[in-house]
N, C-alpha and C positions, 0 to 999 in steps of 0.2 A: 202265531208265536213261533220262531225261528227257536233254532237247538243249539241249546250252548256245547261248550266246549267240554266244561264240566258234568254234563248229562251225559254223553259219551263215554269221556271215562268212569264216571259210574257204570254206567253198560256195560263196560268191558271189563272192567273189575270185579264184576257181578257174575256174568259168564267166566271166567276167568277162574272165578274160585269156586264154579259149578263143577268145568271141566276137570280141573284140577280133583276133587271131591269124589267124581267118577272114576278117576283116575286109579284115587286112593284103595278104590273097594275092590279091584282086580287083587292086589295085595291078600293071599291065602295067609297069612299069619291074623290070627285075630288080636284084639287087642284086650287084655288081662289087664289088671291092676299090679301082679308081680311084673309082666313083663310087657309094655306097652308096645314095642314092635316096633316095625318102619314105620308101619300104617300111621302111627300118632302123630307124629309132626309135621306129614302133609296135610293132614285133617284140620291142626290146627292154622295151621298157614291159609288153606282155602277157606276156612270161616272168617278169619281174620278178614283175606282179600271179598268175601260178601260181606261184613258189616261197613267195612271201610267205603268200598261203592256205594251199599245203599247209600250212608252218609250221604256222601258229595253228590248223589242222585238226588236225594230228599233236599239237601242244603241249596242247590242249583234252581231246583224247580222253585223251591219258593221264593229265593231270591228275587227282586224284583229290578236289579242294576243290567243293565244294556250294556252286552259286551262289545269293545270292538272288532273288527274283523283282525285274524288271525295272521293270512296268509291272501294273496288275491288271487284270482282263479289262476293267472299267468304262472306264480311260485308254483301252485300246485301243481303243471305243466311240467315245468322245468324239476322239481323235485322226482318226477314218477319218471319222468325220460333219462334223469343222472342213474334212476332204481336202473328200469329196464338197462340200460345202456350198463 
């Protein structure tokens, strides 16, 4: 079974809103009901970006459609040497 494109960014939306999540707890303001802080709306952003991956992780995997190829190894060449360069 080859990896889709959509399993990936699952993955990385999932890390993503880990790191983020990590991020959040360095934040010494705790978070209150009078006064919810910084801390609140990164917290809820990084959940957000982990249910959203898992989704398209769960939705991806069971999906059963055969995707086409994206980019051919050649693009992917030329795309990392326009990076580098």
């Amino acid at each position: 079974m080859r990896i889709k494109r959509d399993q990936i960014t699952g993955a990385v939306l999932i890390l993503l809103g880990a790191v983020v999540f990590l991020m959040t707890t360095t934040f010494s303001t705790p978070i209150t009901a009078a006064y919810p802080g910084p801390r609140m709306l990164p917290s809820i952003a990084a959940f957000g970006f982990a249910v959203c991956g898992l989704g398209i992780l769960v939705e991806s995997t069971l999906s059963k459609k055969e995707q086409k190829a994206y980019m051919a190894k050649a693009g992917w060449v030329r795309m990392g040497a326009s990076l580098i360069l």
